[in-house]
C-alpha positions in Angstrom: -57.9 160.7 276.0 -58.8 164.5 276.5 -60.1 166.0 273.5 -63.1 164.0 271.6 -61.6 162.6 268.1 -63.1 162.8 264.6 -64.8 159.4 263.8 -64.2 159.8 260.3 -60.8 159.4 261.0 -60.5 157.0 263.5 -60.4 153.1 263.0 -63.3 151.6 262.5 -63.8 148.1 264.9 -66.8 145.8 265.3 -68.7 146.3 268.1 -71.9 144.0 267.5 -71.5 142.5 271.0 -71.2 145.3 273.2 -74.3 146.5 270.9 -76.1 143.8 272.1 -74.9 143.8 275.4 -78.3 145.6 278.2 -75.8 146.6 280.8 -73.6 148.2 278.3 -76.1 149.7 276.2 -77.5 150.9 279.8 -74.1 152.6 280.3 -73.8 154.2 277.3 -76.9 155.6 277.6 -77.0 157.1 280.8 -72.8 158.0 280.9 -73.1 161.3 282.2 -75.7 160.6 285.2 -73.3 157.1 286.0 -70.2 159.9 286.3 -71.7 162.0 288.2 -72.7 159.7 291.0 -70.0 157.4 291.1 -67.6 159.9 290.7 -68.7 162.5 293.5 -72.3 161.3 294.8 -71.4 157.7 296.4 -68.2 158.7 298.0 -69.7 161.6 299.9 -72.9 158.9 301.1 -70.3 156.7 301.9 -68.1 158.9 304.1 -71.1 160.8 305.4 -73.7 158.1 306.8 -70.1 155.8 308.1 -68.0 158.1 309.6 -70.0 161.8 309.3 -67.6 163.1 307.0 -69.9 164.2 304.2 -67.5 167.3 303.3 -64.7 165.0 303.7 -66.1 162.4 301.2 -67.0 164.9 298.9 -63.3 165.9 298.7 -61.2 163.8 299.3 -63.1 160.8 297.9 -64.6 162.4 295.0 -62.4 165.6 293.8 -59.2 164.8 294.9 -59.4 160.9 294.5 -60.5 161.7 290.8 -57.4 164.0 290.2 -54.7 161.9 291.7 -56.2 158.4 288.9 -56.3 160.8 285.9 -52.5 162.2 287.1 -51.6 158.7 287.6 -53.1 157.6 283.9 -51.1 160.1 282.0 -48.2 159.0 284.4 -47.8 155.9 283.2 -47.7 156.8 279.6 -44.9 159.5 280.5 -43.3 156.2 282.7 -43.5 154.0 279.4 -42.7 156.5 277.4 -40.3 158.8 278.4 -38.7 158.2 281.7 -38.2 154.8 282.9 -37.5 153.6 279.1 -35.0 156.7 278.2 -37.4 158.1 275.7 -40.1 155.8 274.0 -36.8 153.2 274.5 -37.6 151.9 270.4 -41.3 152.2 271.4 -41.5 153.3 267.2 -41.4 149.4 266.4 -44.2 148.3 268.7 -46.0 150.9 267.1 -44.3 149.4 263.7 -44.6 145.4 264.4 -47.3 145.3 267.1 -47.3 141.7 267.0 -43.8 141.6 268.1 -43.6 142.0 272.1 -40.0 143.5 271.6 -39.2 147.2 271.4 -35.9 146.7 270.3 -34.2 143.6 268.8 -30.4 143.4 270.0 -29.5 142.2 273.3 -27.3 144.7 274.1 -30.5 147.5 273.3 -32.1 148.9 275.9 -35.6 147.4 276.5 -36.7 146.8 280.1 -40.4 146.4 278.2 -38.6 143.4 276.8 -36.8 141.9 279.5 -39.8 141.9 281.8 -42.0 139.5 279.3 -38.9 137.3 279.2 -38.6 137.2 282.7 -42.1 136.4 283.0 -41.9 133.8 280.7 -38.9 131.8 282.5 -41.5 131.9 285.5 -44.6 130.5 283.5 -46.1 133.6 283.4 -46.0 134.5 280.1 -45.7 132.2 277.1 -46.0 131.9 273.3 -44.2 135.6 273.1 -44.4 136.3 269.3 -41.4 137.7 267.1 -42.0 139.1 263.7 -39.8 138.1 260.5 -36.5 139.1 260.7 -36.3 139.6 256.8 -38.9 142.0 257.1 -37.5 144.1 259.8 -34.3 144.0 258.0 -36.6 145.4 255.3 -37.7 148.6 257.4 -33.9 149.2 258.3 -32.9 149.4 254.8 -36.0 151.5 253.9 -35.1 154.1 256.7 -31.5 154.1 255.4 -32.5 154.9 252.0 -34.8 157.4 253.2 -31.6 158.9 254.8 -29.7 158.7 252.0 -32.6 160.1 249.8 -32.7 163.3 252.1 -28.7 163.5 252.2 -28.9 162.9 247.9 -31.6 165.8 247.9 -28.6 168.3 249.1 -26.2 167.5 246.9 -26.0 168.9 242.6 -26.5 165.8 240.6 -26.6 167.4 237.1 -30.4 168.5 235.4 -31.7 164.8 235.4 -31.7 163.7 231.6 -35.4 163.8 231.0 -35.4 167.3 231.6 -32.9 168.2 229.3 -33.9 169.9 225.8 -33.0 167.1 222.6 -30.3 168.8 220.1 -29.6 167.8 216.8 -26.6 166.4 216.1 -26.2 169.6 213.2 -27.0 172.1 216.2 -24.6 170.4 218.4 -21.8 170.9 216.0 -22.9 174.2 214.7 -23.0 175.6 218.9 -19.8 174.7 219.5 -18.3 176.3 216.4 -19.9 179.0 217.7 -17.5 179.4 221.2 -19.4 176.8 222.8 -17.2 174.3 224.7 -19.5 171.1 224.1 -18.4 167.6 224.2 -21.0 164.6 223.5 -20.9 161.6 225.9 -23.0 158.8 225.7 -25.6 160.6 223.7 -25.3 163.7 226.2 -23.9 167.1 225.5 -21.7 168.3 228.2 -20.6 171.7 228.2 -17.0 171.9 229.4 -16.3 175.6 229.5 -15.3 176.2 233.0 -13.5 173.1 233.3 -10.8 173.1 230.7 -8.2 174.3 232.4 -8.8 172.5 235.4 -8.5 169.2 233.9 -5.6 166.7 235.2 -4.9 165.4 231.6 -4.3 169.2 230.3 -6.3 171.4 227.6 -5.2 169.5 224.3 -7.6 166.7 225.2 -10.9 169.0 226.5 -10.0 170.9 223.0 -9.8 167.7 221.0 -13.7 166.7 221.8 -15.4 169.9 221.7 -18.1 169.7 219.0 -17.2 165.5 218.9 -18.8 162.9 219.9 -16.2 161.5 223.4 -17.6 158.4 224.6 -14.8 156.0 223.7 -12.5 158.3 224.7 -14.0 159.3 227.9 -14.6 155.0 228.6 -11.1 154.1 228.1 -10.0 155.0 225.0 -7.8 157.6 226.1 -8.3 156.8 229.8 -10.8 155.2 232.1 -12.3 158.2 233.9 -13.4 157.4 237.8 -16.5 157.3 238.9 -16.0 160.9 240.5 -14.9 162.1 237.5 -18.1 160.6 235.6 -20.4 162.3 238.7 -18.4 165.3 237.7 -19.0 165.2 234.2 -23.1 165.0 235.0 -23.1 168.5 236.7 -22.2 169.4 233.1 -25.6 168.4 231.1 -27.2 170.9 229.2 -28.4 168.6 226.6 -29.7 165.4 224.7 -28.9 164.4 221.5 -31.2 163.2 219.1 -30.3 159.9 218.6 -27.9 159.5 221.3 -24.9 159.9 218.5 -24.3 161.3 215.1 -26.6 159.7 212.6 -25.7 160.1 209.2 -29.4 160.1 207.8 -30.7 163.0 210.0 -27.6 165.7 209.0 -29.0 168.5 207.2 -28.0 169.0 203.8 
């Protein structure tokens, strides 16, 4: 409304028939001059050849009168916006589902944007009011609540991600924890247990029992059936892959 916008990045609309419209292409052409004189020029005639006043028109008709619209323009946004409606009041899915006349979808919501087009309906003055697809707008909540989650997920250590871990062989795996390396395989992933042997509810033996083994079907029930806390646990562990995802007798090293 103030400041002249890039065309490039504004949206594009047909305008063949104003284009083709005298009067308009008249305006368009001669904007400036049309300003000036409605603007400040007629109101000081009028004031001064009716009433003598050509200081007062001039003022009051032109300077003043052209201060108090543009006020009142941006006032009504800010009344929209921001004060009558509490703060946009859910103006987001207008913006969102513009062929909704809604701005926000439970009763109990407030909306006095809403309520005005109903009441104006009841009274025959508004009709064919337009809702958009529920399962769709169900869509966008879900979305937003994944975003959400996504952003709360992002804070939290979920273990390197697997395709970022290095691929061992199974000969390496075995030869690393000989080596005072507390690995354990699990489902084709090395673990490295070190710092949580001792704190683990079912005692050391079992931690000790694993390392440099593969501890899937004792992790998955074999021994016990590990939570799923204990299984998120387990993934802040990674530090590797194992070539194959188990020990394949064909790829040892002689």
């Amino acid at each position: 409304m103030v400041f002249e916008q890039n065309p490039k990045r504004q949206g594009r609309t047909d305008i063949t028939d104003l284009n083709e419209d005298p009067i308009v292409v008249w305006q368009h052409r001669n904007y400036l001059k049309c300003v000036i004189f409605m603007a400040f020029v007629l109101p000081t005639i009028v004031a001064g050849f009716g009433w003598s006043d050509w200081l007062g028109g001039f003022v009051y008709a032109g300077i003043l009168r052209i201060c108090f619209l543009q006020q009142a323009t941006f006032c009504v946004n800010s009344l929209a916006h921001w004060l009558v409606t509490l703060g946009e009041g859910y103006h987001n899915f207008h913006h969102e589902l513009p062929s909704d006349y809604r701005n926000a979808i439970e009763w109990y919501q407030y909306d006095p944007t809403k309520w005005s087009i109903w009441i104006w309906k009841q009274l025959g003055l508004a009709y064919d009011l337009k809702q958009f697809r529920q399962n769709e707008i169900e869509k966008g909540r879900v979305q937003q609540m994944q975003k959400k989650l996504g952003q709360k997920r992002a804070t939290l250590d979920w273990g390197i991600p697997l395709e970022q871990l290095p691929v061992v062989h199974w000969d390496d795996f075995v030869a690393d924890s000989k080596n005072g390396k507390a690995l354990v395989a699990i489902a084709g992933v090395i673990h490295d247990v070190s710092d949580f042997i001792k704190d683990h509810p079912g005692g050391k033996a079992l931690i000790f029992s694993a390392i440099g083994k593969d501890a899937t079907a004792v992790e998955d029930g074999g021994v016990y059936n590990h939570s799923n806390a204990a299984h998120n646990l387990l993934s802040t562990m990674r530090v590797g892959v194992l070539r194959g995802g188990c020990e394949v007798e064909i790829w040892k090293r002689a």
